[in-house]
C-alpha positions as CSV (number, residue, x, y, z in Angstrom):
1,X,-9.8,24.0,3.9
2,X,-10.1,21.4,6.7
3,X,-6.8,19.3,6.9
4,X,-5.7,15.7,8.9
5,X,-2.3,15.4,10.1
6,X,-0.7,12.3,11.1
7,X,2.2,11.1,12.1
8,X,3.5,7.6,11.3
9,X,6.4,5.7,13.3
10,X,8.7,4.7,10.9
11,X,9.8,1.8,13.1
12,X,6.3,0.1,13.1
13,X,5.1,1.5,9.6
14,X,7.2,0.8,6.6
15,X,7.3,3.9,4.1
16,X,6.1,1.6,1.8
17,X,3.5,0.1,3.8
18,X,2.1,3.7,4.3
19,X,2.2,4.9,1.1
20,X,-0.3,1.7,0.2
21,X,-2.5,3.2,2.9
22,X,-2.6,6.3,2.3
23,X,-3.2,5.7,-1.5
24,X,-6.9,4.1,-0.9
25,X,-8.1,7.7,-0.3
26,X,-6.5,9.8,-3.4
27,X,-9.8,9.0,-5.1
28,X,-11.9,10.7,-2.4
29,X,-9.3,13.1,-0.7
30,X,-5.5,15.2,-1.3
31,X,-3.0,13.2,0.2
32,X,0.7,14.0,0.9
33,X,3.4,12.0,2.4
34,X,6.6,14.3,4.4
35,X,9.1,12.7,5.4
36,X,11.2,14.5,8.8
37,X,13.3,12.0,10.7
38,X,12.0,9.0,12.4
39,X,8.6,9.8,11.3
40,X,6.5,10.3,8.8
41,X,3.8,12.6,8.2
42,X,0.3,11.8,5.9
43,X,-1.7,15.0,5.4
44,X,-5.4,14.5,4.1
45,X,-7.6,17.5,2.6
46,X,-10.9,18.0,1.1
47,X,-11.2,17.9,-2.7
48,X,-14.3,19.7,-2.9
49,X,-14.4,22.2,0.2
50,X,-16.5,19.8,2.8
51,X,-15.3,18.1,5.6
52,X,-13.3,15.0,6.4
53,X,-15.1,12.3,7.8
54,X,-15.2,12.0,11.7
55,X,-13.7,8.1,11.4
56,X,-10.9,9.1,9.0
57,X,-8.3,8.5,11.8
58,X,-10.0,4.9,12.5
59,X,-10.0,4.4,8.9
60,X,-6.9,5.0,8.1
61,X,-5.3,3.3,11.1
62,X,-7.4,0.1,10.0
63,X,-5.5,0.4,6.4
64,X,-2.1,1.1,8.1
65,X,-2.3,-2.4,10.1
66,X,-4.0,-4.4,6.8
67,X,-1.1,-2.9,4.4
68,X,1.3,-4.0,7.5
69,X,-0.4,-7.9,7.6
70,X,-0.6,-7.8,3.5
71,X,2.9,-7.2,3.6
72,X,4.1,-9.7,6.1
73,X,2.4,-12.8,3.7
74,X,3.8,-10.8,0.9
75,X,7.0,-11.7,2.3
76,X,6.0,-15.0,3.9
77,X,4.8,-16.1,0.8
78,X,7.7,-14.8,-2.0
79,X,8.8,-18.4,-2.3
80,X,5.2,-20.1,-2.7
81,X,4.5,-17.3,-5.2
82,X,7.5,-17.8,-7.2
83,X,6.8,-21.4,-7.3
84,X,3.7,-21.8,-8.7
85,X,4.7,-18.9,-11.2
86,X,7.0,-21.5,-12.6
87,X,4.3,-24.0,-12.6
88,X,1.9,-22.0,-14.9
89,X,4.6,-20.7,-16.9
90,X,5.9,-24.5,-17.2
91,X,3.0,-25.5,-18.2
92,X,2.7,-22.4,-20.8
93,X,6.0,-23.4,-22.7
94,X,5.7,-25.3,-25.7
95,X,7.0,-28.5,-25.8
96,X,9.4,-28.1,-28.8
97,X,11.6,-25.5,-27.6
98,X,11.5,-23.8,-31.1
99,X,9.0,-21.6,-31.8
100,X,8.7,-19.7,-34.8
101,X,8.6,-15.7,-34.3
């Protein structure tokens, strides 16, 4: 069984961050996440005995830094989000304040 070891910096990889990665490919491949240390390790095997693609390592490095951008505006964003949650939810409430259950 053909396997892919990498090894994630903690310091510029969030556990969190790299678990979001690393789930896009359950569907398609085993994954497991170790934790040793300062770093992280993200083993990927074949479901079905063939191969893992040649670009996995570009793939997945392409997933690491969107989950690390999504997560930035995540946290840019918390306050925008929360904001307009109260705006539709505002707007949701009936006017009465009573409402029968």
């Amino acid at each position: 069984m053909e396997r892919s070891q990498f090894i994630i910096d903690r310091t510029l990889y969030s556990d969190d961050v790299t678990a979001r990665a690393a789930h896009r490919y359950t569907s398609r491949f085993g994954v497991e996440l170790r934790s040793q240390d300062e770093n992280l390790f993200v083993l990927f095997w074949s479901l079905d005995g063939s191969g893992l693609p040649d670009d996995l390592r570009t793939a997945f490095s392409r997933d690491l830094l969107d989950e690390r951008l999504r997560a930035v505006v995540r946290a840019e964003t918390t306050g925008l989000q929360q904001e307009l949650l109260r705006a539709a939810l505002s707007q949701a409430l009936p006017v009465g304040g009573h409402v029968p259950v």
